[in-house]
C-alpha positions as CSV (number, residue, x, y, z in Angstrom):
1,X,7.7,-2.1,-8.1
2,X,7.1,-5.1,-5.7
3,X,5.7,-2.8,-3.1
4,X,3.3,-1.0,-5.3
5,X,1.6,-4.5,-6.8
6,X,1.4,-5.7,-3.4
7,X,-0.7,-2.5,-2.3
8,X,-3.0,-3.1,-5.1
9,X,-3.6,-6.4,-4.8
10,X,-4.3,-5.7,-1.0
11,X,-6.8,-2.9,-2.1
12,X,-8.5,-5.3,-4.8
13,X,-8.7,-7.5,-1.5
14,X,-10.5,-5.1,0.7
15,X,-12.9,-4.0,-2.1
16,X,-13.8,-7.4,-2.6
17,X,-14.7,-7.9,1.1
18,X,-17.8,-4.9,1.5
19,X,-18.8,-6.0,5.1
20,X,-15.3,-5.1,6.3
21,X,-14.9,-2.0,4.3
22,X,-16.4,0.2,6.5
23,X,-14.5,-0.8,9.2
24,X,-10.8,-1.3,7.6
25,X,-11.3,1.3,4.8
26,X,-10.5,4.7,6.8
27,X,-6.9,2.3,8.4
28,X,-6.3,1.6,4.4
29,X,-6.8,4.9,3.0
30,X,-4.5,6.2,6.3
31,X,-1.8,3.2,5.2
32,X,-1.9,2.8,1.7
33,X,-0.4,6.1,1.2
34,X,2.0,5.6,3.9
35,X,3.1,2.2,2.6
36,X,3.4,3.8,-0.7
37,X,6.2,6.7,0.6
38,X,7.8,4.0,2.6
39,X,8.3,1.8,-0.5
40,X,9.6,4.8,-2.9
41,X,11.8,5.9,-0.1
42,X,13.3,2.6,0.3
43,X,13.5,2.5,-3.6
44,X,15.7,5.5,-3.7
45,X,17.6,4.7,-1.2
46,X,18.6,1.4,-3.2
47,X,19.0,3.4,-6.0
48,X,21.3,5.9,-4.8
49,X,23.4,3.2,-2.5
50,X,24.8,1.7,-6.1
């Protein structure tokens, strides 16, 4: 839960900065989904460790 508000508030950040987008947006859109995995993968690990 953590993980995904943190990638959407770094999104919202990105967005609001337009003269960087074109430079960070192809490293977000190859992290973001990355991140995402990472963070479920972690959840479920948690999950399944109790």
């Amino acid at each position: 839960m953590f993980i995904q508000k943190f990638l959407y508030e770094e999104d919202f950040c990105i967005n609001m900065n337009n003269h960087q987008a074109s430079t960070f947006h192809p490293l977000g859109n190859f992290l973001n989904p990355a991140l995402a995995l990472l963070g479920q993968s972690l959840r479920n690990y948690q999950v399944g460790k109790n």
